[in-house]
C-alpha positions in Angstrom: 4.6 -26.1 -13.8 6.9 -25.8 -10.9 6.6 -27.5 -7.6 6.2 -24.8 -4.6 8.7 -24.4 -2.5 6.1 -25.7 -0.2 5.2 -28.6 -1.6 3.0 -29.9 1.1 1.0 -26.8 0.9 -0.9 -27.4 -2.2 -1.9 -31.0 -1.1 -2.8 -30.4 2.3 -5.2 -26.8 1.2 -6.3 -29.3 -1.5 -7.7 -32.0 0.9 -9.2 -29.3 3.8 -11.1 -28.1 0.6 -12.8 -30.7 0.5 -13.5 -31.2 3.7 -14.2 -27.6 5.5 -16.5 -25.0 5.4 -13.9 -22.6 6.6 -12.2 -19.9 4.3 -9.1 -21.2 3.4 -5.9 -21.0 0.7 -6.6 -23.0 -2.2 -3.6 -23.7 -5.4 -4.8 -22.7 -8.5 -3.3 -24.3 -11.8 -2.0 -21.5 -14.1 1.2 -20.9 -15.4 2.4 -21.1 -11.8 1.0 -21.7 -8.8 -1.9 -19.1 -7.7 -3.9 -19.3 -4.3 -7.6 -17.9 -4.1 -9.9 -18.3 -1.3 -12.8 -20.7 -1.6 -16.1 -22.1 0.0 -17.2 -25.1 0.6 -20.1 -26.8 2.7 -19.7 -30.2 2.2 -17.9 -31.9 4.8 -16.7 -35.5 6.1 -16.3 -35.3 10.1 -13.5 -37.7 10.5 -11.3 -36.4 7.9 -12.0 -33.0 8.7 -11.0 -33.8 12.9 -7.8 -35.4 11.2 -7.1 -32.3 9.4 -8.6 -29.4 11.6 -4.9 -29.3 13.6 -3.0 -28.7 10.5 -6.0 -26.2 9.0 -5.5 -24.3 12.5 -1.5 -24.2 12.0 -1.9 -23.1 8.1 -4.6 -19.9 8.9 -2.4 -19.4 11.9 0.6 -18.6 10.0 -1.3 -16.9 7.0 -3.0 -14.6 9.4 1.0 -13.6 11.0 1.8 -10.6 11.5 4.9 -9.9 10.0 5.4 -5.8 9.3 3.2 -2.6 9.6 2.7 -0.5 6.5 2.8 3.1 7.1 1.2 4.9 4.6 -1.2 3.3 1.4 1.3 1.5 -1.2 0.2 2.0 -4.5 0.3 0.0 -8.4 1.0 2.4 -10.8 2.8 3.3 -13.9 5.2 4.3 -14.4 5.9 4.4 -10.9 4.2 3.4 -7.8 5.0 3.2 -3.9 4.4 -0.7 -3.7 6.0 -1.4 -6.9 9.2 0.5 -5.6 9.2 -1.2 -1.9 8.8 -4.7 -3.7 11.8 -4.0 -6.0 13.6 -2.5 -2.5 13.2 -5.9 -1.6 14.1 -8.1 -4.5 17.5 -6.1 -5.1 18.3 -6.0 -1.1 17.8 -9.7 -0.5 19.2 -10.6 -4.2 22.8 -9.1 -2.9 22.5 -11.1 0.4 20.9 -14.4 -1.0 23.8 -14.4 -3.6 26.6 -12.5 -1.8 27.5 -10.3 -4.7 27.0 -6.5 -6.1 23.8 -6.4 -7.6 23.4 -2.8 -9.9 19.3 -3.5 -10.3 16.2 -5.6 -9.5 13.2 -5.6 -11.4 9.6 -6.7 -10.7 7.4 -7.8 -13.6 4.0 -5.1 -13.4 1.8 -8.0 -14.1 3.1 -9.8 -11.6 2.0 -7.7 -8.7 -1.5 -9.0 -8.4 -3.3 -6.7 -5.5 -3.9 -2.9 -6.6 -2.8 -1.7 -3.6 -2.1 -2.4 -0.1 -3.6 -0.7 3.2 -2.0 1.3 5.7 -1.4 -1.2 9.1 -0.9 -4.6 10.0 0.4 -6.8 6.8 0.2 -10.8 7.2 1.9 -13.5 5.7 -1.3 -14.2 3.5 -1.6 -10.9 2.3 2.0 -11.5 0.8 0.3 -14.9 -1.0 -1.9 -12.4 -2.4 0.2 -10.0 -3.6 2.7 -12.4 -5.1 1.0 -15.5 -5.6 3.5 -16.9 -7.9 6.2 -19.3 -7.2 8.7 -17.0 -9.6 12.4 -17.4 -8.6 14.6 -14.5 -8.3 17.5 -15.1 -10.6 20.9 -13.1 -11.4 21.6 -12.1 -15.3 24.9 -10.4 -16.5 23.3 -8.3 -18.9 25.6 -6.2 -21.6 24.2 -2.3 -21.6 22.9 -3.4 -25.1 20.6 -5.8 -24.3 19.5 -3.9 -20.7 18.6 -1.0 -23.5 16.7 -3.4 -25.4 14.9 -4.4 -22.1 14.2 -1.2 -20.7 13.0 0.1 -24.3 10.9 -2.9 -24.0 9.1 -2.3 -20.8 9.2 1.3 -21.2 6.7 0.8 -24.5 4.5 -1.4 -21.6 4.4 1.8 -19.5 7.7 1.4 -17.2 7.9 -1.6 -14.5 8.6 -1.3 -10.8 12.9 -0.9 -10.3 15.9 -0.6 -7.9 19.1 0.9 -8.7 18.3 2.0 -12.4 16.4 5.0 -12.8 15.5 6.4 -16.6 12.8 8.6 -18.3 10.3 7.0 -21.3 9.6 8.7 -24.2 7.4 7.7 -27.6 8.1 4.1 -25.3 11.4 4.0 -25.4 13.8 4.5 -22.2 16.0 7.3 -22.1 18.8 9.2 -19.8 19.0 5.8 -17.7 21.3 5.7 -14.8 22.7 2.8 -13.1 24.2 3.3 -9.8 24.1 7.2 -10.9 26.1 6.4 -13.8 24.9 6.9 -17.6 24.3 3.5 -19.4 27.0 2.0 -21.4 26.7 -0.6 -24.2 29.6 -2.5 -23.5 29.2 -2.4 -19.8 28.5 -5.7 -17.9 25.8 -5.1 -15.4 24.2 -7.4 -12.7 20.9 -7.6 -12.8 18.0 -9.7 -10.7 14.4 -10.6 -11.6 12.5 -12.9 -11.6 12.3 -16.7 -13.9 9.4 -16.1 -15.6 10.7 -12.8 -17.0 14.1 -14.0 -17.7 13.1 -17.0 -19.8 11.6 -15.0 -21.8 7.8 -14.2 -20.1 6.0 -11.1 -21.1 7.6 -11.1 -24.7 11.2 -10.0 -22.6 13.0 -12.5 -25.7 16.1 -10.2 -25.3 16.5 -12.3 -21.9 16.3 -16.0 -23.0 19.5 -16.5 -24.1 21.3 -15.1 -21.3 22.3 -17.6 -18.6 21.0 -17.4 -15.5 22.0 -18.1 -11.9 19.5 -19.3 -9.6 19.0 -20.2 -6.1 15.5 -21.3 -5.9 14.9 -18.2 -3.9 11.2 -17.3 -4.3 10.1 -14.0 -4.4 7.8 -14.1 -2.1 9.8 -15.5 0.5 12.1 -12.8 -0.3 9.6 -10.5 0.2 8.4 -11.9 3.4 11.8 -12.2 5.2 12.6 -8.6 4.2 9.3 -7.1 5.7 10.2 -9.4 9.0 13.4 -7.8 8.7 12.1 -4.2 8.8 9.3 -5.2 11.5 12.1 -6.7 13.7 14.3 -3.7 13.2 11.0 -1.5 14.5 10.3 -0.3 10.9 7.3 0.5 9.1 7.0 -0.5 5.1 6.7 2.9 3.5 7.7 4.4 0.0 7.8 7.7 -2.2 7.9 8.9 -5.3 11.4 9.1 -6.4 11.3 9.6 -9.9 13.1 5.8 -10.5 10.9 5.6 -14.0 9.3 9.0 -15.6 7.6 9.9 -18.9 9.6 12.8 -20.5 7.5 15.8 -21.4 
């Protein structure tokens, strides 16, 4: 299991556990790191006063601010309005983390862990919840061969969130794709980002395990925050629409 890029996190929510009655962020083992909120009555005065400055720092910052959503962002399949604003954000800050042309980003469905997200003020710890997973965003040179073989893939698990790449499913396999407006092509070389756990292989995507990989250690989710910061500073409001990126054909 990988350390979080936060290392100190874990410990720290691990020890005020124990120690506060106070709602706060506590690591989960899984496959990766997952944070849940938790209870707890017991406490021990003078290790709580020792920690009570860091647990006001730590709910300070989860409680931040960071963007305004405009309208509801939905989960759905094939295609949903937080799905496409989280891929938005994995393929714009996958070109800037690794200063190069990047033709599409994809974000695993089962990774997306809240159903939806309300219309207003979104804080930091809202972005633990909806990503809770310390997945890396990665780069792949895929051939159009294998990118079929992927997109026939998810397109038989009902079509995953996407940027850049826009195709129609049908009997669950992907047709008429476009990349960059361009028909798919099988000896075509195309840059791709997603995250770790997909590209070793994760969700049964074995098409992907042999293909090297070139990695950062940029988290998702601190992609995704930075890019909503972006947006907020920029006087932006999160919103998305329907574009027809993933479709089932009649």
């Amino acid at each position: 299991m990988r350390r979080p890029s936060h290392f100190f996190l874990p410990i720290f929510f691990t020890a005020f556990f124990l120690v506060s009655c106070k709602t706060v962020y506590q690591p989960q083992a899984v496959q990766y790191i997952d944070y849940r909120l938790t209870q707890q009555s017991k406490q021990d005065s003078g290790l709580n006063k020792l920690l009570q400055p860091y647990a006001d720092s730590v709910n300070k910052s989860m409680n931040t601010v960071i963007a305004v959503v405009a309208t509801e962002l939905e989960k759905k399949q094939p295609e949903g309005t937080l799905g496409n604003v989280m891929a938005d954000a994995m393929l714009a800050k996958a070109k800037q983390g690794y200063k190069m042309p990047v033709d599409g980003a994809f974000i695993n469905f089962g990774g997306i862990r809240l159903t939806s997200v309300a219309a207003g003020n979104i804080t930091r710890g809202k972005i633990f919840e909806l990503a809770p997973f310390d997945n890396d965003i990665v780069i792949q040179k895929l051939s159009g061969k294998v990118l079929q073989e992927f997109l026939n893939h998810i397109s038989a698990k009902g079509g995953w969130p996407v940027a850049g790449i826009s195709w129609q499913i049908k009997n669950k396999a992907a047709i008429n794709i476009l990349i960059n407006g361009q028909p798919i092509a099988d000896t075509a070389i195309y840059t791709i980002a997603m995250v770790d756990y997909v590209a070793n292989g994760g969700d049964d995507c074995i098409m992907l395990r042999p293909i090297p990989q070139k990695s950062t250690g940029y988290v998702l989710r601190e992609a995704l925050i930075e890019y909503f910061i972006e947006l907020n500073k920029e006087g932006k409001k999160m919103s998305s629409q329907i574009e027809n990126r993933v479709t089932n054909a009649e």
